[in-house]
Each structure stands twice: as C-alpha cells, then as structure tokens.
PDB file of N, H, CA, C and O in Angstrom:
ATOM      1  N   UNK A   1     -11.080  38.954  49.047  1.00  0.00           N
ATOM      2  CA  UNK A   1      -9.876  38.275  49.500  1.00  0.00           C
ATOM      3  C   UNK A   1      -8.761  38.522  48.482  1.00  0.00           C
ATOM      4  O   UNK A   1      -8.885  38.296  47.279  1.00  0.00           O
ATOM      5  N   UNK A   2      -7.550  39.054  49.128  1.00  0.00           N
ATOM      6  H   UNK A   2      -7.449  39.238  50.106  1.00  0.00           H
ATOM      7  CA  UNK A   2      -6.600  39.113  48.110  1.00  0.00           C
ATOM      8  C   UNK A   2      -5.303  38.064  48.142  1.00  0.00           C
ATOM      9  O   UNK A   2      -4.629  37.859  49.151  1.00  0.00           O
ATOM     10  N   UNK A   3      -5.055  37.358  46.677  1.00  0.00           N
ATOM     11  H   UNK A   3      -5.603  37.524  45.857  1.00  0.00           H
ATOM     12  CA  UNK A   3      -4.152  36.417  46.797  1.00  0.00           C
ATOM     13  C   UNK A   3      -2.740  37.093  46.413  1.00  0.00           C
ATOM     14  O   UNK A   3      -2.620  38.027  45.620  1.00  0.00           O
ATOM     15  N   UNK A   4      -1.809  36.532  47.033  1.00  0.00           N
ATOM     16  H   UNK A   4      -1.907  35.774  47.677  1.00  0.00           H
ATOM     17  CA  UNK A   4      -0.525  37.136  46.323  1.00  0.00           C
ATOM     18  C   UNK A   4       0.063  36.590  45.577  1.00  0.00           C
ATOM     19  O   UNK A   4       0.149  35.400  45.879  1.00  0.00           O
ATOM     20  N   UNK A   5       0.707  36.922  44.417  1.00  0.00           N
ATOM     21  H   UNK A   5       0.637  37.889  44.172  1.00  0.00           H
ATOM     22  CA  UNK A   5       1.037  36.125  43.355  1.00  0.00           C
ATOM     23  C   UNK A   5       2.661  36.443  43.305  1.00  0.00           C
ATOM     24  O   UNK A   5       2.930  37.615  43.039  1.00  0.00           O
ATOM     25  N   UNK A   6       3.575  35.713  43.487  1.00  0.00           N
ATOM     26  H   UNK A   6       3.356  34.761  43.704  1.00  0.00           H
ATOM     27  CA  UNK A   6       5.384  36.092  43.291  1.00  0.00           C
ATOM     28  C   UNK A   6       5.634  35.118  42.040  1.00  0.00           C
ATOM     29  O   UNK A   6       5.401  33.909  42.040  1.00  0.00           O
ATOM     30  N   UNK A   7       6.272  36.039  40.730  1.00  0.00           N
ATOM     31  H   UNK A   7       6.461  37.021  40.730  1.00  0.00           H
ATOM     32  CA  UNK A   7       6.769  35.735  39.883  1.00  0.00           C
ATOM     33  C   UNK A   7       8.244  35.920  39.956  1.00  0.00           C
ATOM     34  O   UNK A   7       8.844  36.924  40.338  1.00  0.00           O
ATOM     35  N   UNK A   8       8.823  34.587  39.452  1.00  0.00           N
ATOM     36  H   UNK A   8       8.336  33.771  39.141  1.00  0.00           H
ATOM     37  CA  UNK A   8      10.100  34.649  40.173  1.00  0.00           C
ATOM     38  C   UNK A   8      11.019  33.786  38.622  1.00  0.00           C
ATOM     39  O   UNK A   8      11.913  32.945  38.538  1.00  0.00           O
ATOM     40  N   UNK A   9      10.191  34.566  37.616  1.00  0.00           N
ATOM     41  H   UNK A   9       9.464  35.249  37.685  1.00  0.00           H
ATOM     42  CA  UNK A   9      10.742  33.911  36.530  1.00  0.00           C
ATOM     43  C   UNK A   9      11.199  34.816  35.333  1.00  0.00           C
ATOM     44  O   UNK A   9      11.708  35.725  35.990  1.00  0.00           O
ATOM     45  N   UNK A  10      11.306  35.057  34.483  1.00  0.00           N
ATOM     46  H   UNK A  10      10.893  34.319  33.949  1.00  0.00           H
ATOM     47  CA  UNK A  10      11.452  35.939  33.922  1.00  0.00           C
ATOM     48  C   UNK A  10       9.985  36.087  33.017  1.00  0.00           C
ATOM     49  O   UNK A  10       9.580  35.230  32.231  1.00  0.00           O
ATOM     50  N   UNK A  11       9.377  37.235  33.293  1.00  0.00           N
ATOM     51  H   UNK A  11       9.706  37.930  33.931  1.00  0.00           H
ATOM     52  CA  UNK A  11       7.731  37.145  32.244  1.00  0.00           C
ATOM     53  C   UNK A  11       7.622  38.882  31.775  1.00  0.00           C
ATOM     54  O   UNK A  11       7.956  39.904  32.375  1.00  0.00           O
ATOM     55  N   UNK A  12       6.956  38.637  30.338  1.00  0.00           N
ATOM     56  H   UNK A  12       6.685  37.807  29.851  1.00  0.00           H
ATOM     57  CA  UNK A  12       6.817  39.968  29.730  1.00  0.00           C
ATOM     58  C   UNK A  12       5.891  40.549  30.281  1.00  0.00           C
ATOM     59  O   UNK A  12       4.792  40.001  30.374  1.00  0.00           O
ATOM     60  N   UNK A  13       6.119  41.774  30.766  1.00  0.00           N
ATOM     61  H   UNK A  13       7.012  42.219  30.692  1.00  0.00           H
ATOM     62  CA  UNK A  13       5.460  42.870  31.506  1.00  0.00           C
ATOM     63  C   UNK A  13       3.848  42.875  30.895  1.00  0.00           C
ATOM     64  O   UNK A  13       2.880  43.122  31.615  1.00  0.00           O
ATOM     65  N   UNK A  14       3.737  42.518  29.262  1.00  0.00           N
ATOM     66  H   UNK A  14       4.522  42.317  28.677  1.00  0.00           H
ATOM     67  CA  UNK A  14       2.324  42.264  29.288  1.00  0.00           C
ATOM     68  C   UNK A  14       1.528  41.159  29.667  1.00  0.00           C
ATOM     69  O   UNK A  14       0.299  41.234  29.692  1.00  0.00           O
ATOM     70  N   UNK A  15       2.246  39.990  30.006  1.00  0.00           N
ATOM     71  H   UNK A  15       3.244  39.929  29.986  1.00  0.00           H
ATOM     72  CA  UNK A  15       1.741  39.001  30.642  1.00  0.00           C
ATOM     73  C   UNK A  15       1.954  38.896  32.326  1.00  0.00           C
ATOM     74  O   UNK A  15       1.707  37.890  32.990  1.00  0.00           O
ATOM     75  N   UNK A  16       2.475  40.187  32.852  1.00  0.00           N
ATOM     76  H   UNK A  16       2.676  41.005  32.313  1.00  0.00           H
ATOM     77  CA  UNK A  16       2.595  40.031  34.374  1.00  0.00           C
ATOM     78  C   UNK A  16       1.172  40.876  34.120  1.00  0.00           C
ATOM     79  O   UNK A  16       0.237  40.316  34.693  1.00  0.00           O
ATOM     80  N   UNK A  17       0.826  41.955  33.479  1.00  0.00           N
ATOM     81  H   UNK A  17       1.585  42.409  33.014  1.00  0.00           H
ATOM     82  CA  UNK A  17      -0.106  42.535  33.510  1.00  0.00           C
ATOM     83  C   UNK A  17      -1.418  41.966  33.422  1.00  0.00           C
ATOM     84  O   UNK A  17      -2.325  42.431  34.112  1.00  0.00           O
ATOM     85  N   UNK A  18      -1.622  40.934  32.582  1.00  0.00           N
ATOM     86  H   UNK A  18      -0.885  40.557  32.021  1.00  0.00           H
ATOM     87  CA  UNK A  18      -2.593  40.157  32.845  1.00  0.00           C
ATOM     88  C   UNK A  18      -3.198  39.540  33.925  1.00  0.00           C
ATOM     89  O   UNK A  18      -4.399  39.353  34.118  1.00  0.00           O
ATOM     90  N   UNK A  19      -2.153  39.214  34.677  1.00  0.00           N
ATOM     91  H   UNK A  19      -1.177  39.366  34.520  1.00  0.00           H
ATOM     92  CA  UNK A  19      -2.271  38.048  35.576  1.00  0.00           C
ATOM     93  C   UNK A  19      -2.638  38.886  37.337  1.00  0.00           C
ATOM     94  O   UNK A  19      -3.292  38.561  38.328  1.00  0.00           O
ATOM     95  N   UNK A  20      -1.690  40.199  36.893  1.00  0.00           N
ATOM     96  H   UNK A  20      -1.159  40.463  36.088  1.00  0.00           H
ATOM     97  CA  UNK A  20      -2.216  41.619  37.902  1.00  0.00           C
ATOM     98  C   UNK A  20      -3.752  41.673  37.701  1.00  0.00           C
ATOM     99  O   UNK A  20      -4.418  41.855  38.720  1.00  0.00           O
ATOM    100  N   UNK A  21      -4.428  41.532  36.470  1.00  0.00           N
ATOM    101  H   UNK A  21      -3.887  41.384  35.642  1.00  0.00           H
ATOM    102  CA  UNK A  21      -5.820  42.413  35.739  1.00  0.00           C
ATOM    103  C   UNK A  21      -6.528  41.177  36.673  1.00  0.00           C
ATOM    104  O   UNK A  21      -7.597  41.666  37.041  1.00  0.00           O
ATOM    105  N   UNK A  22      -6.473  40.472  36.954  1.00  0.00           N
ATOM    106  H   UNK A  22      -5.606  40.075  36.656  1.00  0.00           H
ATOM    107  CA  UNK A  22      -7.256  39.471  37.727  1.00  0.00           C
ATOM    108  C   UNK A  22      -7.678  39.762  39.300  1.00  0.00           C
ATOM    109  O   UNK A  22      -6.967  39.584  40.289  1.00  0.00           O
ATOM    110  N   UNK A  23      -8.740  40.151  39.263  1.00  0.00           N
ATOM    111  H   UNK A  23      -9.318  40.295  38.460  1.00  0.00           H
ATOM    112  CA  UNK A  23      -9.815  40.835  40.677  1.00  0.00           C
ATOM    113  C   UNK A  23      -9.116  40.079  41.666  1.00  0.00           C
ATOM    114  O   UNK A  23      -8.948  38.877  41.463  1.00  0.00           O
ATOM    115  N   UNK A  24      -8.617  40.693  42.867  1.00  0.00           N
ATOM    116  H   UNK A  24      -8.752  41.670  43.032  1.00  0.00           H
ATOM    117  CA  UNK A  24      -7.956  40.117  44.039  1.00  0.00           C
ATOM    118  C   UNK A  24      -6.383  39.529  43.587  1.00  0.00           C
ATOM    119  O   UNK A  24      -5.775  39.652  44.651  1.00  0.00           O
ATOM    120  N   UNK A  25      -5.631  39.091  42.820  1.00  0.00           N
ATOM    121  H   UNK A  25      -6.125  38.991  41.957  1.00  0.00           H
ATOM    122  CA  UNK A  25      -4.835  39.371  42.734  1.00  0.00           C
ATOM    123  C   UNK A  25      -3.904  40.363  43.154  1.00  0.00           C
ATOM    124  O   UNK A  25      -4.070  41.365  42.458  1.00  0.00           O
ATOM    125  N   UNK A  26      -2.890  40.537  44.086  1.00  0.00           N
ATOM    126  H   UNK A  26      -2.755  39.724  44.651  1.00  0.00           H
ATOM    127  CA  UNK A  26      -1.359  40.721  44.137  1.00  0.00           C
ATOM    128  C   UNK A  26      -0.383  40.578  43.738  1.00  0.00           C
ATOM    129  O   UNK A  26       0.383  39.830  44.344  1.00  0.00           O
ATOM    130  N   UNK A  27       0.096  41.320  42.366  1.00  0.00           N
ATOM    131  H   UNK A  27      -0.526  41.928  41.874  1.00  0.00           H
ATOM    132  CA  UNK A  27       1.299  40.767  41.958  1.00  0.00           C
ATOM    133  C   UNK A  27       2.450  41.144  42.969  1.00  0.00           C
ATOM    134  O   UNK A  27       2.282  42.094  43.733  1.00  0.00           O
ATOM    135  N   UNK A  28       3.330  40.591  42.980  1.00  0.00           N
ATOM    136  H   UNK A  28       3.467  39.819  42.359  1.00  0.00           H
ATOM    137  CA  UNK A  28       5.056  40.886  43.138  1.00  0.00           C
ATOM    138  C   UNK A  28       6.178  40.376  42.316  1.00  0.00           C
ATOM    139  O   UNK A  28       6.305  39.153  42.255  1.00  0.00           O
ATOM    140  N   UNK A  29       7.082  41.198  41.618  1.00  0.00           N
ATOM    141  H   UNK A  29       6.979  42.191  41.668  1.00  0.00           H
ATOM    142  CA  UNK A  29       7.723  40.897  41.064  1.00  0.00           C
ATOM    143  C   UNK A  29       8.754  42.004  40.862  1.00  0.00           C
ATOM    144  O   UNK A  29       8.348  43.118  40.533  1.00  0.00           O
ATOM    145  N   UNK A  30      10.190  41.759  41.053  1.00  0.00           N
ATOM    146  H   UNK A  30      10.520  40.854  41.320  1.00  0.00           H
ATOM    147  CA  UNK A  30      10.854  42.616  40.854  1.00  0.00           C
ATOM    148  C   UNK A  30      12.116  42.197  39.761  1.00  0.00           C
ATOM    149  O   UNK A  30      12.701  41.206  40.196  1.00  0.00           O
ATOM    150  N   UNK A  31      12.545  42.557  38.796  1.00  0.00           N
ATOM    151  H   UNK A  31      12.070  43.363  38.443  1.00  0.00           H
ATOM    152  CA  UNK A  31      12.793  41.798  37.458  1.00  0.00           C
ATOM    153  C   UNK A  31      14.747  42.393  37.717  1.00  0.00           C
ATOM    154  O   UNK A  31      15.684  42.195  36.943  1.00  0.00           O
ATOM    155  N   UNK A  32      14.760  43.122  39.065  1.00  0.00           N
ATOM    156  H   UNK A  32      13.999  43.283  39.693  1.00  0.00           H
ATOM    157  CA  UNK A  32      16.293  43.546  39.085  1.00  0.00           C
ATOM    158  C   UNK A  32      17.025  42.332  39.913  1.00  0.00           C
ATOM    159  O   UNK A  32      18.237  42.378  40.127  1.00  0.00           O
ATOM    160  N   UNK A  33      16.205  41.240  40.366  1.00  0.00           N
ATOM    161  H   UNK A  33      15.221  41.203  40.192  1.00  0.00           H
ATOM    162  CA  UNK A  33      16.434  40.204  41.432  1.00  0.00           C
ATOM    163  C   UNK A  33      17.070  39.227  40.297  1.00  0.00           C
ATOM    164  O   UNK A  33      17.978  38.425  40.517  1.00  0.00           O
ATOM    165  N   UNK A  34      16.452  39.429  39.086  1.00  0.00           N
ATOM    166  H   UNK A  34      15.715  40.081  38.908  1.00  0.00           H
ATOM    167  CA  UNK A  34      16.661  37.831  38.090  1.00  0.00           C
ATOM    168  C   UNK A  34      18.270  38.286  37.076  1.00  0.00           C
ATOM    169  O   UNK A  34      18.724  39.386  36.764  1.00  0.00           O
ATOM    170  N   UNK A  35      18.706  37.038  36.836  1.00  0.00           N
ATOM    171  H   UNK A  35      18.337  36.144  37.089  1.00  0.00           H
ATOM    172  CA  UNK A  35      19.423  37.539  35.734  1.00  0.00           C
ATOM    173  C   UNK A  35      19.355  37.861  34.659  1.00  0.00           C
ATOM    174  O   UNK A  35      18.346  37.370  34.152  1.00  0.00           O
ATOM    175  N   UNK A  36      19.989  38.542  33.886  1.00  0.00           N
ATOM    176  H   UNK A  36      20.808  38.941  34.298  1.00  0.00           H
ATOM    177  CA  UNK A  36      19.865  38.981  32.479  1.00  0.00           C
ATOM    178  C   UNK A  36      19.358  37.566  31.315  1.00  0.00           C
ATOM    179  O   UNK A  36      19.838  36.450  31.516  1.00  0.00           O
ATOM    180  N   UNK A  37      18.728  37.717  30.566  1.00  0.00           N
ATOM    181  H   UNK A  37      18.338  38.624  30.403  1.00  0.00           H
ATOM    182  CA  UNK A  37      17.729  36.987  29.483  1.00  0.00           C
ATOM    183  C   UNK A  37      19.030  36.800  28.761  1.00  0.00           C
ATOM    184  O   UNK A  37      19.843  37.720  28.836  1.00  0.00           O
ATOM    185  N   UNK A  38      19.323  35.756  28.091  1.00  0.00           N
ATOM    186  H   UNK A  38      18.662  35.008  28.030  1.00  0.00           H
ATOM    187  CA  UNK A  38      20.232  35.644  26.888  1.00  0.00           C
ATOM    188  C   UNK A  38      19.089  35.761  25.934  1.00  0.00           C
ATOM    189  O   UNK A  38      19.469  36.108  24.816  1.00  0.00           O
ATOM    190  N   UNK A  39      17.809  35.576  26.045  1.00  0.00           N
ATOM    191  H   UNK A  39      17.500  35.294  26.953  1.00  0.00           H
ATOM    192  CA  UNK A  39      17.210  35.295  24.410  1.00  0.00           C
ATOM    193  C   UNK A  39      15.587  35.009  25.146  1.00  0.00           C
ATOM    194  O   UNK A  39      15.235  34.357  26.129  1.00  0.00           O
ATOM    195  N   UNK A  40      14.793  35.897  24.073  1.00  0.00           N
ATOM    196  H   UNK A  40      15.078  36.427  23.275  1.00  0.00           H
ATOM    197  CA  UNK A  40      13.037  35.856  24.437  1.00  0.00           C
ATOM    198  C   UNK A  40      12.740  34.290  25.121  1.00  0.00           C
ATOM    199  O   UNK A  40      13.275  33.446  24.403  1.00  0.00           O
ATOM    200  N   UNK A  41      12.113  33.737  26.180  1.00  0.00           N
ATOM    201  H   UNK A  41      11.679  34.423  26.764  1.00  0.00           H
ATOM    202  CA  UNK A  41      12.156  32.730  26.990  1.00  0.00           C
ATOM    203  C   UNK A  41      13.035  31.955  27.817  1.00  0.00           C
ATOM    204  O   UNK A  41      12.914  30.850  28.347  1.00  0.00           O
ATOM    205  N   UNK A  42      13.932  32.795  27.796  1.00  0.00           N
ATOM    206  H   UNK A  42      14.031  33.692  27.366  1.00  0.00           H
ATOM    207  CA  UNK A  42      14.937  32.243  28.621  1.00  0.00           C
ATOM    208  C   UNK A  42      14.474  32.233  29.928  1.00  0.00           C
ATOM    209  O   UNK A  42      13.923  33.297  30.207  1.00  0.00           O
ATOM    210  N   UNK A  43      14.498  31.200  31.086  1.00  0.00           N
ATOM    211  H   UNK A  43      14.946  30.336  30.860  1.00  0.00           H
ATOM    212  CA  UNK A  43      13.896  31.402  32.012  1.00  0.00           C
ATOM    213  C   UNK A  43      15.334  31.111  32.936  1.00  0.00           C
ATOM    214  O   UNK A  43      14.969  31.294  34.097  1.00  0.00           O
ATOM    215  N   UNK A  44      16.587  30.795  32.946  1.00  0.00           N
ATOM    216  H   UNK A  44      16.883  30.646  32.003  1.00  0.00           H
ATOM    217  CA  UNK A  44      17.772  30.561  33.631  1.00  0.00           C
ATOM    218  C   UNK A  44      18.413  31.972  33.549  1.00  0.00           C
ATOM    219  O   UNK A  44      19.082  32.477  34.451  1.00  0.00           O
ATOM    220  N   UNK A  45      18.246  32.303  32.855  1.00  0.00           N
ATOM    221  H   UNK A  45      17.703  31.893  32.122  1.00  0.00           H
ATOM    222  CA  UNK A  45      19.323  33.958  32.675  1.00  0.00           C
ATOM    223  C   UNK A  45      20.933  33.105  32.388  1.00  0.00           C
ATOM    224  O   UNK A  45      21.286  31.949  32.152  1.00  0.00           O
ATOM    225  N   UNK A  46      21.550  34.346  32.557  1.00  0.00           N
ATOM    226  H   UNK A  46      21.264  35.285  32.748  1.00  0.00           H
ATOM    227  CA  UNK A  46      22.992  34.402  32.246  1.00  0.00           C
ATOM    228  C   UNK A  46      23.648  33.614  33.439  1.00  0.00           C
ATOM    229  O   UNK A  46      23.558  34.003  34.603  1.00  0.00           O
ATOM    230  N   UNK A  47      24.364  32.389  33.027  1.00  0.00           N
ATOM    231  H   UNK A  47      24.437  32.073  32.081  1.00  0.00           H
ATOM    232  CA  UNK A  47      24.839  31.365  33.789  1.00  0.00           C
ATOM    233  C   UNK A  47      26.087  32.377  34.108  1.00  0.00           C
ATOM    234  O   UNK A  47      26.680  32.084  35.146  1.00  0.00           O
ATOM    235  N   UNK A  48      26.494  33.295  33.539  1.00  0.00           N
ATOM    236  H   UNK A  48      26.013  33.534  32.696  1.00  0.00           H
ATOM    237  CA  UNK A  48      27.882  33.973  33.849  1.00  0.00           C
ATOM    238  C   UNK A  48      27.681  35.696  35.347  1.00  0.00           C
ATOM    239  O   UNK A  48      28.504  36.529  35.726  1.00  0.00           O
ATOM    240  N   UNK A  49      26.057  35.437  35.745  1.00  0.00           N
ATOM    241  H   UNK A  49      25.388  34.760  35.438  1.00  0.00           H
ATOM    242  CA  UNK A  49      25.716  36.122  36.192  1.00  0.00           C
ATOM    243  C   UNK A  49      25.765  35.922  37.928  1.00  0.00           C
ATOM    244  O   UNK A  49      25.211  34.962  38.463  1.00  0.00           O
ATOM    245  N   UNK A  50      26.364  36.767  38.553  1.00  0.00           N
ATOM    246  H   UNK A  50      26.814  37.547  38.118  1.00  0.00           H
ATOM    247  CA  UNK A  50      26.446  36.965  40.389  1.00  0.00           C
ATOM    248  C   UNK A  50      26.261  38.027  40.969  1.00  0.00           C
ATOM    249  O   UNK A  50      26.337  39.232  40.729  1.00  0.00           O
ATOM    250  N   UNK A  51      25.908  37.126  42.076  1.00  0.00           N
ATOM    251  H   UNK A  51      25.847  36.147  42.271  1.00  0.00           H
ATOM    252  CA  UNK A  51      25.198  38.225  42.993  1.00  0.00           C
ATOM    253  C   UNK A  51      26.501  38.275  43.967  1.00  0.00           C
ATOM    254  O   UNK A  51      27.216  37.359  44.372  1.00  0.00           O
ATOM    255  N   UNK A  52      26.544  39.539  44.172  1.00  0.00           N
ATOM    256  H   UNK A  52      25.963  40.284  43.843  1.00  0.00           H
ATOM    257  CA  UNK A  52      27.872  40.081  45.379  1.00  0.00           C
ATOM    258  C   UNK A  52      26.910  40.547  46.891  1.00  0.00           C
ATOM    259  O   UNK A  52      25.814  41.100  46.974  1.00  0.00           O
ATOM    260  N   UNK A  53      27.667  40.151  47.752  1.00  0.00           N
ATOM    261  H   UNK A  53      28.557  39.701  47.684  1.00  0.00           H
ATOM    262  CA  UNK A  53      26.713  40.464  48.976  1.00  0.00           C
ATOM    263  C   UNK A  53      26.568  41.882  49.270  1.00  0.00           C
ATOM    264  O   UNK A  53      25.779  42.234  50.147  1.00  0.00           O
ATOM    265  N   UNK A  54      27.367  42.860  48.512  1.00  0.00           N
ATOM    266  H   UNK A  54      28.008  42.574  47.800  1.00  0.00           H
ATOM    267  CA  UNK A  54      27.135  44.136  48.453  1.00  0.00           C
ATOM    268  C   UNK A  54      25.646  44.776  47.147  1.00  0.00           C
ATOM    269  O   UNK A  54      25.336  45.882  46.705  1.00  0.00           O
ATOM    270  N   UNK A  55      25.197  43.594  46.992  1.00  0.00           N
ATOM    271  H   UNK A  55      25.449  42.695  47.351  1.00  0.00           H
ATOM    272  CA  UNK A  55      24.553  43.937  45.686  1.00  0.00           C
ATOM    273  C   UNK A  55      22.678  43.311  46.238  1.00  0.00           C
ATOM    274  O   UNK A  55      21.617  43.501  45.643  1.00  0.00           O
ATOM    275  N   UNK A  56      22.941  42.561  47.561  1.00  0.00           N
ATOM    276  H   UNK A  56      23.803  42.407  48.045  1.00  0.00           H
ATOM    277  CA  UNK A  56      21.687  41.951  48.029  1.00  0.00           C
ATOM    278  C   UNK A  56      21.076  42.749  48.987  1.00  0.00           C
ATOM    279  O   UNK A  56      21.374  43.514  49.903  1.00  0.00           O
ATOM    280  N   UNK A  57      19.974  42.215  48.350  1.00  0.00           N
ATOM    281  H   UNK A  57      19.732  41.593  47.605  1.00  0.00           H
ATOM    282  CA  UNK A  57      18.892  43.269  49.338  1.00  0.00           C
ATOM    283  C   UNK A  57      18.461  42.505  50.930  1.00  0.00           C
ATOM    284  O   UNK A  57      18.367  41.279  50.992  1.00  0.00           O
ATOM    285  N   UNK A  58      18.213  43.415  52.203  1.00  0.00           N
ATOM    286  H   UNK A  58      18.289  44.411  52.152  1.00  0.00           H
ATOM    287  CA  UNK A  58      17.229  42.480  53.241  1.00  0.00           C
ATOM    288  C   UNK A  58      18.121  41.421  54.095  1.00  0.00           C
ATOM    289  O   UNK A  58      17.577  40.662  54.898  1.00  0.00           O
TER     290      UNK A  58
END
C-alpha cells in the first residue's frame, strides 16, 4: 500500500529524503511553490513574497 506524503513546508532535502526512504511512502513536494527562506528554519518564507497569476500553476 502506498501512502502519499505532501510537504508543504519548507524541509532539507536530506530530511525529505528520509521520510521518501520509508517502504510505501510517496513523497510530493515541490520547493518552487514555497517562498524564499529568510534563515535555516524558517517555515513562513519571505513575507515580501507574491504570487502573480501569471506565475501559478493548474
């Protein structure tokens, strides 16, 4: 059985990798959706950051 997993936060590629390494696991995550990090744990991104409807996907 495979579960799907959506990370929708900002996480270091070696800890998405982990969580991928887990049997049946699905990751998804696409890190061009989030805003830019001001600083290692930032999980809000750049409050000065927008999305233009020419810039959204779907």
């Amino acid at each position: 059985m495979t579960a799907p997993v959506a990370i929708a936060t900002p996480l270091e590629d070696h800890l998405t990798a982990r969580i991928a390494a887990v049997p049946g696991d699905e990751v998804h995550t696409d890190h061009d959706l989030l805003p830019p990090a001001r600083y290692p744990g930032d999980h809000r991104g750049d409050p000065g950051c927008a999305r233009y409807p020419t810039s959204r996907r779907g």
